[in-house]
C-alpha positions as CSV (number, residue, x, y, z in Angstrom):
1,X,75.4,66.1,112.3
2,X,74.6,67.8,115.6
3,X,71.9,67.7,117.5
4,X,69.5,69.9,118.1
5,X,69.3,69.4,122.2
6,X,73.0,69.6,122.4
7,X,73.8,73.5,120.7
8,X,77.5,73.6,121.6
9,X,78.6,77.6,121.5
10,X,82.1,79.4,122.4
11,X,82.2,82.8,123.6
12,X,84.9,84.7,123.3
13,X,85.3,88.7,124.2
14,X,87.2,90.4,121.4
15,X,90.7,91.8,123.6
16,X,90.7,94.6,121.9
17,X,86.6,96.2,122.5
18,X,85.4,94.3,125.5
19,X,81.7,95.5,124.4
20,X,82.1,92.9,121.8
21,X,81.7,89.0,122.5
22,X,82.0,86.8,119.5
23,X,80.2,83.5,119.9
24,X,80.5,81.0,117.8
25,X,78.1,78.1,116.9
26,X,78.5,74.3,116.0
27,X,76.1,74.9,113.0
28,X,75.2,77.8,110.6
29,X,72.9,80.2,112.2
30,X,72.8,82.9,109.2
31,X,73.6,82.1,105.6
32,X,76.0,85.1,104.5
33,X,76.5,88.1,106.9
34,X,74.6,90.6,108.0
35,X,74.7,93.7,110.8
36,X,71.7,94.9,112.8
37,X,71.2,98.0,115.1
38,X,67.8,98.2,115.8
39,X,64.9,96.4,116.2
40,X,63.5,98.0,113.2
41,X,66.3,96.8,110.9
42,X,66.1,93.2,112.7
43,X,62.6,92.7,112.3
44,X,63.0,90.0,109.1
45,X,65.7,88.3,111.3
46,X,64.2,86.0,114.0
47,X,67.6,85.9,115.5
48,X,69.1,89.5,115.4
49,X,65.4,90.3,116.9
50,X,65.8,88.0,119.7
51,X,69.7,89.1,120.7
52,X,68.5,92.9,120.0
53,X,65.5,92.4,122.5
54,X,68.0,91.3,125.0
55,X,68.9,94.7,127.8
56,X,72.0,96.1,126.9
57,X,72.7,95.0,123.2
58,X,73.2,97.4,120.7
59,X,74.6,95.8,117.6
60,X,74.3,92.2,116.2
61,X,76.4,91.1,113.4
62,X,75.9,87.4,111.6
63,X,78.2,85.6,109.9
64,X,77.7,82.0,108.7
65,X,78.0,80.5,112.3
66,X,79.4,83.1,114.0
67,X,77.4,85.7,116.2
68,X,79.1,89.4,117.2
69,X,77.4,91.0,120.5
70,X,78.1,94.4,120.8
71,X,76.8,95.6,124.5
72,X,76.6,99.4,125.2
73,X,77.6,99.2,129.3
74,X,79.3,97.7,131.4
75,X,77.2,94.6,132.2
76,X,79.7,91.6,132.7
77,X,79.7,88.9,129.5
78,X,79.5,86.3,132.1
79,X,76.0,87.3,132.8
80,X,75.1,88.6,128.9
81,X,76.5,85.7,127.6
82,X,74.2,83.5,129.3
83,X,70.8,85.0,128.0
84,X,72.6,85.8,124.3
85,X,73.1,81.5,124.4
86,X,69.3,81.0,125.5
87,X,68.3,83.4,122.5
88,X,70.7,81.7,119.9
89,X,69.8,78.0,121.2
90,X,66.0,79.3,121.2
91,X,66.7,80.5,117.9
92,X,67.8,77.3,116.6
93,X,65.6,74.8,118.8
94,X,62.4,76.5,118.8
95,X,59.1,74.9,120.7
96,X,57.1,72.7,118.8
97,X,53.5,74.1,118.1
98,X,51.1,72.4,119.2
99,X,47.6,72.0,117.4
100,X,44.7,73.9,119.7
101,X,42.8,70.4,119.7
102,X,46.2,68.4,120.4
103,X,46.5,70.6,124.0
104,X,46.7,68.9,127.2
105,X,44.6,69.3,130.2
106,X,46.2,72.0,132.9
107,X,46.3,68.7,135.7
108,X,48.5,66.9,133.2
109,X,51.3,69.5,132.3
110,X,51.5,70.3,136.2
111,X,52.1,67.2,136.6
112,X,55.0,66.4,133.7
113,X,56.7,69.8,135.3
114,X,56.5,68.7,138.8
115,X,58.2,65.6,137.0
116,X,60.6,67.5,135.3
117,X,61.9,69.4,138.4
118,X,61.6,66.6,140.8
119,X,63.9,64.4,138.6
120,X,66.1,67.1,136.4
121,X,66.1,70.2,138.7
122,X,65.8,69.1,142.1
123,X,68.6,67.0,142.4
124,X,71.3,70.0,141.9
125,X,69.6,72.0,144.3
126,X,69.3,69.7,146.9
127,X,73.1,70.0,146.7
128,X,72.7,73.3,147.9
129,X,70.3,72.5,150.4
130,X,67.3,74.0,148.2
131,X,63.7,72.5,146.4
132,X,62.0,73.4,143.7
133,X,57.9,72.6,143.7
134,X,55.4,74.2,141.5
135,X,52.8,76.0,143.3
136,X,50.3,77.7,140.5
């Protein structure tokens, strides 16, 4: 079974419309298949809603574990294809709620995110000569 942290997802643009990317998934993301248009028609579908929310996408279509983008420009699928991956991997690995009593104090999550980029973030940027540091 896969893991939820590691989503693996292939993106392929159909050769024959390049305003369709099909990308598919290492799990099911929709049981059966269905199309979207509009926001309207997504608004059952946690997933169509998310890719439909996305600039640019006009049509979602689901099938088991495979996800159709349809784009209405000209917006390259390198760039698309990024936030259409966040939305699916969102989608699928969604935040934990947490209970109002169980929140931490502000001082604490500062200081786990200053963690975060000082040991996960900072190190690739450094390579390009950059930092990261929280400020607010």
């Amino acid at each position: 079974m896969s893991s939820p942290l590691n989503i693996q997802i292939k993106a392929e643009v159909d050769r024959q419309d390049i305003h369709v990317c099909r990308f598919t998934v290492d799990r099911p993301v929709h049981e059966g298949s269905a199309v979207f248009y509009t926001a309207e028609e997504a608004k059952d579908n946690d997933l169509a809603d998310k890719l439909l929310k996305i600039p640019g996408v006009m049509k979602v279509e689901l099938d088991n574990n495979l996800v159709s983008v349809t784009q209405g420009g000209e917006e390259d699928w390198r760039q698309l294809g990024k936030r259409v991956g966040t939305a699916i991997r969102a989608f699928l690995n969604p935040p934990p709620e947490i209970p109002e009593g169980d929140r931490l104090p502000p001082e604490h999550v500062r200081m786990r995110v200053q963690q975060v980029l000082d040991e996960m973030i900072n190190p690739g940027v450094a390579s390009h000569g950059g930092f990261v540091e929280l400020l607010d």
